[in-house]
C-alpha positions in Angstrom: -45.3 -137.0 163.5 -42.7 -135.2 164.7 -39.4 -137.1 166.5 -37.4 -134.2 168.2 -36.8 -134.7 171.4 -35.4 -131.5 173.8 -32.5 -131.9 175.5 -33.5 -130.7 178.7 -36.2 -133.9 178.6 -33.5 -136.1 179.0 -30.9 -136.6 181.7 -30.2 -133.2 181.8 -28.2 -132.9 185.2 -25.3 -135.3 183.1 -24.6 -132.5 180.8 -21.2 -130.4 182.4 -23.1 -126.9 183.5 -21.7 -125.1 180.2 -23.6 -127.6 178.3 -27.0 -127.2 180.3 -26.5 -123.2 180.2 -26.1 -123.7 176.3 -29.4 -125.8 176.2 -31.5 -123.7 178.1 -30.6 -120.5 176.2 -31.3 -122.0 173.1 -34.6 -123.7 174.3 -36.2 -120.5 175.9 -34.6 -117.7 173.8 -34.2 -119.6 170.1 -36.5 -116.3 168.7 -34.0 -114.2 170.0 -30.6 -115.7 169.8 -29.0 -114.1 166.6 -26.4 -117.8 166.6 -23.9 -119.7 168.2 -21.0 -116.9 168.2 -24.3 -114.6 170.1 -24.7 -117.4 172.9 -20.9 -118.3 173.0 -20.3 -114.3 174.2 -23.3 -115.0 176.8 -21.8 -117.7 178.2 -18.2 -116.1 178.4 -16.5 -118.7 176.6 -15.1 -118.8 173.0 -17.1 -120.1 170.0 -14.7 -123.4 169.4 -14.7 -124.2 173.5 -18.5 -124.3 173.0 -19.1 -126.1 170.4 -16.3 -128.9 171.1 -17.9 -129.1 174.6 -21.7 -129.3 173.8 -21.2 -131.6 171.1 -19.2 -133.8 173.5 -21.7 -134.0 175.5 -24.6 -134.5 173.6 -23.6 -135.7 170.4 -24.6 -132.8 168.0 -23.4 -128.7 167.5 -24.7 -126.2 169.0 -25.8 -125.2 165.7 -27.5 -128.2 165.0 -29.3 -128.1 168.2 -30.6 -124.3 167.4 -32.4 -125.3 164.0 -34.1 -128.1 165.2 -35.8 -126.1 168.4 -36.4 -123.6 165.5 -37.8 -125.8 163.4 -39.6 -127.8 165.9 -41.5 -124.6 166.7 -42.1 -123.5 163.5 -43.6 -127.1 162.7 -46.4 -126.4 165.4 -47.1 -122.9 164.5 -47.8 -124.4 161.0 -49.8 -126.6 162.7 -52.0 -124.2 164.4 -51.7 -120.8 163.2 -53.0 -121.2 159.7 -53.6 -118.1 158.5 -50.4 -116.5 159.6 -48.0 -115.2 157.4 -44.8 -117.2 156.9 -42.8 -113.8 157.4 -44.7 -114.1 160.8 -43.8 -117.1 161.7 -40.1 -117.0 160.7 -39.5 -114.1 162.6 -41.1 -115.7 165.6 -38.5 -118.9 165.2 -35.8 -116.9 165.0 -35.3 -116.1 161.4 -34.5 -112.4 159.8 -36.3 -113.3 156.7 -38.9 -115.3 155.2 -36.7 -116.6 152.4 -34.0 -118.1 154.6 -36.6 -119.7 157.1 -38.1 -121.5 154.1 -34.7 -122.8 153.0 -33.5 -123.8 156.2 -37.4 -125.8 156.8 -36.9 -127.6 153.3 -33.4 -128.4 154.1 -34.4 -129.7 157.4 -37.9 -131.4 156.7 -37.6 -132.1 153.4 -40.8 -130.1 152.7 -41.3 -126.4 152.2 -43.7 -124.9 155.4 -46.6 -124.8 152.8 -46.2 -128.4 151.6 -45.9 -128.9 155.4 -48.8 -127.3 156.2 -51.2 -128.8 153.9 -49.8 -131.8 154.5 -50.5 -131.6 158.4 -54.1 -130.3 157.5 -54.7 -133.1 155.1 -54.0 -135.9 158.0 -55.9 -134.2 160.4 -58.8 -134.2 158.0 -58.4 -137.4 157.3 -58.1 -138.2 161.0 -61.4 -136.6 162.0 -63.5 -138.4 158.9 -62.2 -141.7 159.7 -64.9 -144.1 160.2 -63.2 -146.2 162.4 -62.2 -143.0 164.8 -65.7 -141.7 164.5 -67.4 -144.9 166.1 -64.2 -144.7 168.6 -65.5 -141.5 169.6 -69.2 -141.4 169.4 
């Protein structure tokens, strides 16, 4: 269901070392990392320097690159933390607000996290009353 691949999955020792620094930040500390001007200061380099370097290297900003872990995460906490407040689960991806999160999902998935969430819980209903799977599985 869901495409995104991390960076650090593929050839990661061809990225120049600013590059892999920049990935790993952002793949461990997305919750935490307030943007790209925040991880350009921890990496001691200017904002421009990094994104014209990371995007050299793999293709897409920095920027770019810190929604979609974001979003990635947030997909599987939808997935499996149903009950959980969207405020909660924003804040755990990264987001200040609840609003913003919700804008930033649409924009990226094309569905709000609701319409996401029943959505996932619909196919995985329908996955577990398949006759088909059941007879695979009993």
């Amino acid at each position: 269901m869901d495409q995104f691949q991390f960076l650090s999955n593929h050839e990661y020792s061809k990225y120049v070392p600013l590059v892999q620094d920049a990935i790993s930040i952002i793949e461990y500390q997305y919750a935490y990392l307030y943007g790209i001007d925040e991880l350009a200061d921890r990496l001691e380099v200017t904002k421009h320097h990094l994104i014209r370097t990371f995007a050299a290297g793999t293709g897409i900003s920095p920027g770019k690159y810190l929604v979609d872990v974001r979003i990635h995460h947030a997909k599987t906490m939808l997935q499996s933390c149903v009950d959980t407040p969207l405020e909660i689960i924003a804040g755990a991806c990264g987001y200040s607000c609840g609003n913003y999160f919700c804008k930033a999902f649409k924009k990226q998935t094309g569905l709000t996290p609701s319409e996401y969430a029943r959505a996932f819980r619909r196919s995985s209903v329908q996955a577990k009353t398949d006759p088909l799977l059941e007879k695979l599985y009993l």
